[in-house]
C-alpha positions as CSV (number, residue, x, y, z in Angstrom):
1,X,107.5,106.5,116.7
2,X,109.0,109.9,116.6
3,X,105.4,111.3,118.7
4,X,106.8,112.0,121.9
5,X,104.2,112.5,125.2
6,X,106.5,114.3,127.7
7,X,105.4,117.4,127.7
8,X,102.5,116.5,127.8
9,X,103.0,114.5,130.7
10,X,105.2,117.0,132.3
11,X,101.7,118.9,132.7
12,X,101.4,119.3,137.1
13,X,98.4,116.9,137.2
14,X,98.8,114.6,134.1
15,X,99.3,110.9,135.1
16,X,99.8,109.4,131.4
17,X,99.1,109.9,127.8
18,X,98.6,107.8,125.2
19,X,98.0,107.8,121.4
20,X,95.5,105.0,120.2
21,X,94.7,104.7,116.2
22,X,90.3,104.9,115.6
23,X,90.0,100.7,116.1
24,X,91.3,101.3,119.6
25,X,94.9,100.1,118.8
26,X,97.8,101.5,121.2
27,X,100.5,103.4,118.7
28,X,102.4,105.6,121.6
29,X,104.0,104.6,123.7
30,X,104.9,101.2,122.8
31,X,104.3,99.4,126.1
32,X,106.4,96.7,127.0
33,X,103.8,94.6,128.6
34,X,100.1,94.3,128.0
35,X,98.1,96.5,130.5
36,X,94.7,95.8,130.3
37,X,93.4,99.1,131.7
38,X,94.9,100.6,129.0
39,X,94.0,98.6,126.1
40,X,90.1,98.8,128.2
41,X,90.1,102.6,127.2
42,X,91.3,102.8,124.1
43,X,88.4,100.2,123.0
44,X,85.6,101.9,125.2
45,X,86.8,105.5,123.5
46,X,87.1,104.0,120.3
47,X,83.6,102.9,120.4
48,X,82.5,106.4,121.8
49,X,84.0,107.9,118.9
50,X,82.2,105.5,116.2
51,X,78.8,106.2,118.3
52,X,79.2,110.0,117.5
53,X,80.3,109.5,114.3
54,X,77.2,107.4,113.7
55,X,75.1,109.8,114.9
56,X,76.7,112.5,113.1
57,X,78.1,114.5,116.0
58,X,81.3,116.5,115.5
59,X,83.2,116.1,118.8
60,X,86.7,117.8,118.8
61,X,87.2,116.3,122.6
62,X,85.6,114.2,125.3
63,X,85.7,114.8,128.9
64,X,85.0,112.2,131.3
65,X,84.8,111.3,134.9
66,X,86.4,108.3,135.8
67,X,87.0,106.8,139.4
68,X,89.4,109.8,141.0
69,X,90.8,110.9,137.4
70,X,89.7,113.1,134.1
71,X,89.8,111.6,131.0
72,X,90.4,113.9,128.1
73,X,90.4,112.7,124.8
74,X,91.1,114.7,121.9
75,X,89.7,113.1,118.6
76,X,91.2,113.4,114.9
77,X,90.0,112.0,112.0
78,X,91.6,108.6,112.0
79,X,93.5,108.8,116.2
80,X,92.8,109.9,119.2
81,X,94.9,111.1,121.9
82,X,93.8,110.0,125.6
83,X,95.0,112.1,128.6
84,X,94.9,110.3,132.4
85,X,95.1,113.6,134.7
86,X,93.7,114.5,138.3
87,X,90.5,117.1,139.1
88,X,93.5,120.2,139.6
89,X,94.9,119.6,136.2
90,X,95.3,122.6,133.8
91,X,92.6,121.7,131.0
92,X,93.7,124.5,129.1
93,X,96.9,123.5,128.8
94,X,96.5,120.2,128.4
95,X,94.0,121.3,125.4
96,X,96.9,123.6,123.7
97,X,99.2,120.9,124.4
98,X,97.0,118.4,122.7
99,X,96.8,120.2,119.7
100,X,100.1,120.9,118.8
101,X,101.0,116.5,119.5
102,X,98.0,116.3,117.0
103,X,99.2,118.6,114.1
104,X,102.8,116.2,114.6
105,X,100.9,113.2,114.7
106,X,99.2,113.8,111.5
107,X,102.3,114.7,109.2
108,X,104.7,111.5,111.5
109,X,105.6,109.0,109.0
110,X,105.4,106.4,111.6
111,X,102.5,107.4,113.4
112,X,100.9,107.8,109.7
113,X,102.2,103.9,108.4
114,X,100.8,102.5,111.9
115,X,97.8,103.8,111.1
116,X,97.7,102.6,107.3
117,X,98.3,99.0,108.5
118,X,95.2,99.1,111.4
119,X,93.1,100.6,108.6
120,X,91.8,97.0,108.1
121,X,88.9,98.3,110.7
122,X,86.8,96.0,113.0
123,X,83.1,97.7,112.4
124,X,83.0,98.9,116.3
125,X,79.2,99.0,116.5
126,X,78.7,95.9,114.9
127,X,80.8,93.9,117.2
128,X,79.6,96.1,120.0
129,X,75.9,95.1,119.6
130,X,76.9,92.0,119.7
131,X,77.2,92.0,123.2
132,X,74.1,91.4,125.4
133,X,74.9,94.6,127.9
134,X,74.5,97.4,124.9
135,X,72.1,95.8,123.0
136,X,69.4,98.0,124.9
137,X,71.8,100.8,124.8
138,X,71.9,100.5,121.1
139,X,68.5,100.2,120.6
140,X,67.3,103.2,122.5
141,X,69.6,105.3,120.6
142,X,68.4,104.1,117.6
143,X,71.7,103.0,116.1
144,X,72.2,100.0,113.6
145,X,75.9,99.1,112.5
């Protein structure tokens, strides 16, 4: 992939970054071993994303809290980039920076054919409701796959 995160993680604050296609799927960087923290947030963002999109909120970026560290996500139409920083990171920065990886990641050939081939999508909520724990999260948000 020609997406590169070091700026980005040259932020003062910023742990990691990472690129995940809509499914969850890890396109940047291409690990070397399987972490399962990291496949873990792409999946639980992924199906953040399909909740909003389900209930027809347009959400440019997420915010969370989580352990001692931000999450910041910053959502496109078919990626989203996830950013692992500490409470005394620059936001701001990391937002501007965010954009400008996005606007590359949408024209990158690579990032762009990756995406093509994990375009055979799992239905998120379908599988999700599956699964005893969010049935009665589903349910009280009124949401059928």
């Amino acid at each position: 992939m020609s997406i590169d995160l070091t700026e980005l993680n040259k932020i003062p604050g910023v742990t990691d970054s990472f690129i995940y296609s809509k499914g969850g799927q890890l396109l940047v960087p291409q690990l070397q071993y399987k972490d399962e923290r990291i496949e873990h947030f792409g999946k639980e963002v992924a199906l953040c994303s399909a909740i909003l999109e389900k209930m027809r909120q347009e959400v440019d970026y997420i915010e969370l809290v989580y352990e001692d560290r931000h999450l910041i996500i910053q959502i496109a139409a078919n990626f989203f980039i996830l950013v692992l920083c500490e409470d005394t990171a620059d936001t701001t920065l990391i937002k501007l920076t965010l954009n400008v990886i996005s606007d590359d990641a949408k024209s990158d050939k690579d990032i762009q054919k990756s995406l093509r081939k994990s375009a055979a999508k799992v239905d998120l909520l379908a599988k999700a409701q599956e699964e005893s724990e969010l049935q009665d999260f589903f349910k009280k948000l009124k949401i059928t796959a």
